[in-house]
N, C-alpha and C positions, 0 to 999 in steps of 0.2 A: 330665324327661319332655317329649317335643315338642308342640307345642299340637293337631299330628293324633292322637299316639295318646291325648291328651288329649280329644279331641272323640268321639275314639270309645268312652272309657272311659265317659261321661257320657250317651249316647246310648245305652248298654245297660244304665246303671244306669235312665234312663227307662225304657225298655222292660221293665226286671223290674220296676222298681215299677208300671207301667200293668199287666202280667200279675198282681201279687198282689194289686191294689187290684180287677181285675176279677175272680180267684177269690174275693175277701172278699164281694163284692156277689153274687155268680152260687151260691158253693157254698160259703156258711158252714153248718157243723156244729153244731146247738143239744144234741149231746150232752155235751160235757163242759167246764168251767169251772174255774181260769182258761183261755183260749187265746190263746195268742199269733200275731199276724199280720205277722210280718214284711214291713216295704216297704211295707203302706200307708198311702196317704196320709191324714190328720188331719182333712179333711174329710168323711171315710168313717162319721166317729164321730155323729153325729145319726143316718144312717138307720139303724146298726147298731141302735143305741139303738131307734130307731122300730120295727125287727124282732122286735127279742126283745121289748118292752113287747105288742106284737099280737099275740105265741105267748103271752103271759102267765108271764113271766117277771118276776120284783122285783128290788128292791136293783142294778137294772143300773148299770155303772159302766163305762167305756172310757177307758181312762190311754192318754196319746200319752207316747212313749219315743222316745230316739234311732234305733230301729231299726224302731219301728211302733207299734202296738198292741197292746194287754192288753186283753180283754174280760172282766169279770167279770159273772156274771147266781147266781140262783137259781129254781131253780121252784118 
C-alpha cells in the first residue's frame, strides 16, 4: 500500500472514531445493558462512568476492548 492511500486510510479511521466518540458523549442510550461502542476512545470511560452513577445506576463497569467499549450498568 502506498504511504498516500495510507494517510488517507488513517485519516478516516480518525474521523470515525472522533464521530463515534462524539455520538458516545452527545447520544448515549441508558436503556439497555450490556452496549457496545464501537471506535471510542478509552478516555471516554470516566465520564461514561460519571453519567450513569448521576442517573443512579450500580455495578457500573466500562471494559476498553480492541474495538471500543463495553458499558455495563444496572438500575
Amino acid at each position: 500500500m502506498s504511504y498516500g492511500k495510507k494517510r488517507i486510510q488513517a485519516a478516516k479511521q480518525r474521523r470515525s472514531s472522533f464521530q463515534a466518540t462524539w455520538n458516545a458523549i452527545w447520544r448515549f442510550s441508558f436503556h439497555h445493558f450490556p452496549q457496545i461502542l464501537p471506535g471510542v476512545h478509552p478516555l471516554l470511560a470516566p465520564l461514561i462512568m460519571f453519567r450513569l452513577k448521576r442517573r443512579g445506576f450500580s455495578n457500573c463497569r466500562v471494559e476498553v476492548t480492541g474495538n471500543g467499549l463495553v458499558v455495563h450498568a444496572v438500575k
